[in-house]
matplotlib code that plots the C-alpha trace (Angstrom):
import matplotlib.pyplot as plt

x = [-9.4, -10.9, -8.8, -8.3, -9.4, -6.0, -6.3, -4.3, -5.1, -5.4, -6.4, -6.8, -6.7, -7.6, -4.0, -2.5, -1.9, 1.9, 2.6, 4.6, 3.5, 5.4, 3.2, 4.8, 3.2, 4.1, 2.4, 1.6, 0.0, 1.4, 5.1, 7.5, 8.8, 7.1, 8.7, 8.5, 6.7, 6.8, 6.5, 3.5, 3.2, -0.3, -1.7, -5.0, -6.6, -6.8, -3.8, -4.1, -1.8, -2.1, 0.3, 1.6, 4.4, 1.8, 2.3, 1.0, 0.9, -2.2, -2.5, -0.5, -0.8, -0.5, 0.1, 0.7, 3.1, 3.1, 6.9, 6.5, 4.6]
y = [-2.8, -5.1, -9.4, -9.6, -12.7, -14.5, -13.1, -11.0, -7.7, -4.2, -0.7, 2.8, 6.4, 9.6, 11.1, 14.1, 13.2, 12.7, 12.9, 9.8, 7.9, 4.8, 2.1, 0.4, -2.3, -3.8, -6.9, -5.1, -1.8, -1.6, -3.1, -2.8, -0.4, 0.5, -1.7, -0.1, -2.1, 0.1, 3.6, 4.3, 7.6, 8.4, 8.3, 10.1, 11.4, 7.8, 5.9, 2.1, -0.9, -4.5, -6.3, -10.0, -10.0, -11.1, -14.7, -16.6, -13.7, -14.0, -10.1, -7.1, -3.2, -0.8, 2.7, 5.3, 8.0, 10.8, 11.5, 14.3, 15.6]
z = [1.0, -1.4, -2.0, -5.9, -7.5, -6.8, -3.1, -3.2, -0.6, -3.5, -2.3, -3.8, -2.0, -3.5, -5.1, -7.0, -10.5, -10.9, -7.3, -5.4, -2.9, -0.1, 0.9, 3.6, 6.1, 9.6, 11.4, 14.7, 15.1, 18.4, 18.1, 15.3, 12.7, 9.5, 6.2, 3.0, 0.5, -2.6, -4.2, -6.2, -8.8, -9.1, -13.2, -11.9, -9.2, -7.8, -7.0, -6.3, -5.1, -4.4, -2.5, -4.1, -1.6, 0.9, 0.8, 3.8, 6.0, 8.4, 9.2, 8.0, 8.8, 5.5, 5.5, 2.7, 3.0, 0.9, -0.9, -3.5, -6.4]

ax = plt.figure().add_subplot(projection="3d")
ax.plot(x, y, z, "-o")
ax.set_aspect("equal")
plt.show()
């Protein structure tokens, strides 16, 4: 996981072209439920995402969850 210029947290995982992918994120690793954030189709063998919903968030979880191809 990399900040982008404007701060923003971005971060890529190795995909299947054309396949679909959720992000979601949660502020606790150990409490709460998983909140979808957004669903990526990979245009490569690398997908990527960076999250401007962020805001003033001091820590948040992310996890990716495969959908389809």
């Amino acid at each position: 996981m990399q900040l982008t210029p404007e701060g923003w947290p971005g971060f890529a995982w190795t995909a299947g072209t054309g396949w679909t992918y959720r992000v979601e994120w949660r502020a606790d690793l150990g409490t709460g439920t998983w909140q979808k954030l957004a669903e990526v189709t990979s245009p490569g063998p690398i997908a990527s995402f960076t999250d401007q919903t962020v805001g003033g968030v001091a820590r948040r979880y992310y996890r990716v969850v495969f959908l389809h191809y």
